[in-house]
Residue, then its C-alpha position, 0 to 999 in steps of 0.5 A: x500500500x502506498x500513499x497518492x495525491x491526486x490533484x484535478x481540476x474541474x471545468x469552472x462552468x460545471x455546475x457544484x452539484x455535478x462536481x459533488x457527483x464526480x467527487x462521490x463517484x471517484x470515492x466510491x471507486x477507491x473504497x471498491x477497489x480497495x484503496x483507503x481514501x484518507x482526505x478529500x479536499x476541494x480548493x474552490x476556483x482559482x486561476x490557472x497560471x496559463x490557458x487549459x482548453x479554453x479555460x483560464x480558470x478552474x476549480x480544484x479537488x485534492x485526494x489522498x488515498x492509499x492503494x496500489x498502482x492498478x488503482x491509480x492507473x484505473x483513476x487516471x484512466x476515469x479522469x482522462x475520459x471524464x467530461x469534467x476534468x481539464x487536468x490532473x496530476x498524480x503524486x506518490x507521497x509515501x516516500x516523502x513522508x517517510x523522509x519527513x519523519x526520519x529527518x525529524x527523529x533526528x532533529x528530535x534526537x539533536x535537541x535531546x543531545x542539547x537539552x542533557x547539555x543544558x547548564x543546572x539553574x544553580x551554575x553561574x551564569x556566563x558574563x554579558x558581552x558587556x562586562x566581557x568587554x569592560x574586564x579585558x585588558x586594555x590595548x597597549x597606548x590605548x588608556x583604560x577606561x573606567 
């Protein structure tokens, strides 16, 4: 089982309550082909950033879902031939997620390195720049001052 993002576009004339359709129909055929549909998401209309069909503007639908490559070839091939849909993409996010959560079992195993290495509240606290400065000997020709 591996985690997808699929991210489509859907024309902006086409109507919410066909969306809604659409979007209940994908679901449906994830959860019978097995997959586990984890978030739905829709964007709203936003603008494209160039033309698509004739469209200079859409509305967006992000999934996340968990299944196997034959589920998302079957997804692909139901948003390609789908009247609704002007774009979409498919992204494979397990493998990022694994890599997120390695680098912060690292940092979390840092910062444990650096709180055993924290001074005791009784220890004496280091002096100021300022006092550091003030306590240094003086430059020779250069007179102290006080």
């Amino acid at each position: 089982m591996r985690i997808y993002e699929e991210l489509f576009i859907v024309k902006p004339d086409a109507p919410e309550e066909e969306v809604d359709q659409f979007v209940e129909t994908l679901r449906t055929q994830l959860t019978s082909a097995g997959a586990t549909v984890d978030k739905v998401e829709k964007w709203g209309k936003r603008k494209l950033a160039y033309k698509v069909d004739k469209y200079r503007e859409g509305a967006y639908v992000l999934f996340q879902f968990s299944g196997g490559a034959e589920i998302v070839k079957e997804l692909e091939r139901r948003l390609r031939v789908s009247d609704v849909v002007i774009k979409f993409l498919t992204v494979r996010i397990d493998e990022t997620l694994k890599r997120l959560e390695k680098r912060k079992k690292a940092r979390d195993k840092r910062t444990a390195k650096r709180g055993s290495n924290v001074p005791p509240a009784n220890a004496p606290a280091q002096p100021s720049l300022a006092q550091q400065i003030s306590e240094a000997p003086a430059m020779p020709g250069v007179p102290k001052e006080s």
